[in-house]
C-alpha positions in Angstrom: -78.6 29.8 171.4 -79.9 27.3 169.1 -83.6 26.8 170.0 -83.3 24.0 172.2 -85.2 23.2 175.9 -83.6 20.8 178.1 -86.3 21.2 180.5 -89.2 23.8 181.2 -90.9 24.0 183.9 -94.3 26.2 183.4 -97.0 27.6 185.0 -100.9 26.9 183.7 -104.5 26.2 184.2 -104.8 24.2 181.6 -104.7 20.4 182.2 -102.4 20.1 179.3 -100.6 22.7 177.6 -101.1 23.1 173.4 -97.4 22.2 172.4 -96.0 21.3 169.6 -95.9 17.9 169.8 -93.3 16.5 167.6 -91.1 18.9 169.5 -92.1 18.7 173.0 -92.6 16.6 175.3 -95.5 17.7 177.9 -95.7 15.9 181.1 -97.9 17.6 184.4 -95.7 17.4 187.1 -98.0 18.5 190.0 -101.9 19.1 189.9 -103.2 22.2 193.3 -106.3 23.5 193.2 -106.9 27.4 194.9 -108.6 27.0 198.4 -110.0 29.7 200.7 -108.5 30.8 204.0 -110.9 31.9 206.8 -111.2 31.6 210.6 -113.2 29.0 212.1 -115.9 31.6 213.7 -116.4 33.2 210.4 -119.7 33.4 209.0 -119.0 32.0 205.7 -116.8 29.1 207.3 -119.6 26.7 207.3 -120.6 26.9 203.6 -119.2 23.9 201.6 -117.8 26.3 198.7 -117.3 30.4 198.1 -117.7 32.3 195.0 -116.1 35.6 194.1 -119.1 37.6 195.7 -118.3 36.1 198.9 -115.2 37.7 199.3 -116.4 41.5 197.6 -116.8 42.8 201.7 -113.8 41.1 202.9 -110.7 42.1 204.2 -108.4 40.3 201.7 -105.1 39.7 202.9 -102.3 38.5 200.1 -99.1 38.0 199.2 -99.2 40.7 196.4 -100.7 44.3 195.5 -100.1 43.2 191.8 -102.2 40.5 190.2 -99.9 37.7 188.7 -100.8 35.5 186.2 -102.6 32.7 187.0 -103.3 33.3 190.2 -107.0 34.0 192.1 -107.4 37.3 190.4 -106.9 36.5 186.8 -109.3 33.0 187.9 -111.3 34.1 190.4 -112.3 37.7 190.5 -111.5 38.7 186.9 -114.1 36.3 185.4 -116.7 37.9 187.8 -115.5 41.0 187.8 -116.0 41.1 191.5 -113.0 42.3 193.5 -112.4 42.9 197.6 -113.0 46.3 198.4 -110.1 46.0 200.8 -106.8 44.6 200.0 -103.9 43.7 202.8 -100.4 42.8 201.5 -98.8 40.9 203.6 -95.6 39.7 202.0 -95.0 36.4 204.1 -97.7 33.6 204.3 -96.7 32.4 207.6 -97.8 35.9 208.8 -101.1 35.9 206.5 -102.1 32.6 208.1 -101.8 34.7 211.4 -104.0 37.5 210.3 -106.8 35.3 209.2 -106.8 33.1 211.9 -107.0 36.3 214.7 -110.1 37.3 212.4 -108.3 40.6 210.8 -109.5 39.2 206.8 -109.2 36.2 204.4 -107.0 34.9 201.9 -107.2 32.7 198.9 -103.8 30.6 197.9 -102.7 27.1 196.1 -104.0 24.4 198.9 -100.1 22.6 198.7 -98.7 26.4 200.0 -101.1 26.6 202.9 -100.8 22.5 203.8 -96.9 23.3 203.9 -96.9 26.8 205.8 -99.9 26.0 208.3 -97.3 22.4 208.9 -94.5 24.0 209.5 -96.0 26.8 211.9 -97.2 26.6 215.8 -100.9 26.1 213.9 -100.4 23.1 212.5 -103.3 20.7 214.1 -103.2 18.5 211.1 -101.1 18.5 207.7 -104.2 20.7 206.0 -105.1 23.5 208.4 -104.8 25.1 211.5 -107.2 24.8 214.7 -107.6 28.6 214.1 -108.6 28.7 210.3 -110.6 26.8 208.3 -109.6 26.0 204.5 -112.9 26.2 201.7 -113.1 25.1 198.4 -113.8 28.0 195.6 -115.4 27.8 192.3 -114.1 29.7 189.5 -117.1 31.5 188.2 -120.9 32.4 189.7 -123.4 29.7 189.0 -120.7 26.5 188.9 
């Protein structure tokens, strides 16, 4: 191999990645933001944002045990240092967006993912969110 890239397609929280620019070529491709997943009758479901706190006596429901990289435990929790003190996996969003809207916990996950799996289920009431849950923003870190 001779040190070449045709095409990379990366992962990142930053708004623009720290490339060598007389090599590469950076373009973003798509911008998400994480978003909180909760039923309508919880009690937090009326609050116009959550922070890490809010989910430390939750039932957390994900996708995966393990934390991954840029996902909402290396930017959400980590920074606070405040975890759920119960973790659910549930390896199948459809079936995640089902747990949280019968009340059983809550979830955090990239607002495109849960627009595309609530619109493509029997939840769907609109292209963002299902009747049964109700989708809150989230900042990153206490005080914000």
């Amino acid at each position: 191999m001779r040190d070449e890239v045709d095409v990379a397609i990366v992962s990142s929280p930053d708004a623009q990645l720290q490339v060598d620019a007389s090599r590469f070529l950076c373009r973003r491709l798509i911008h998400d933001e994480f978003v909180a997943l909760l039923p309508t009758n919880h009690s937090k479901a009326g609050r116009p944002f959550l922070v890490a706190q809010d989910f430390v006596d939750e039932t957390y429901i994900t996708n995966s045990a393990l934390p991954e990289k840029y996902r909402e435990y290396e930017l959400f929790f980590q920074p606070n240092s405040m975890y759920p003190e119960r973790v659910v996996q549930v390896g199948f969003t459809g079936a995640i967006i089902e747990l949280v809207a019968a009340g059983i916990g809550t979830n955090i996950d990239t607002r495109r993912i849960m627009a595309s799996d609530t619109q493509n289920s029997k939840l769907a009431a609109d292209e963002k969110r299902s009747p049964r849950t109700l989708v809150c923003n989230l900042f990153p870190q206490e005080g914000n």
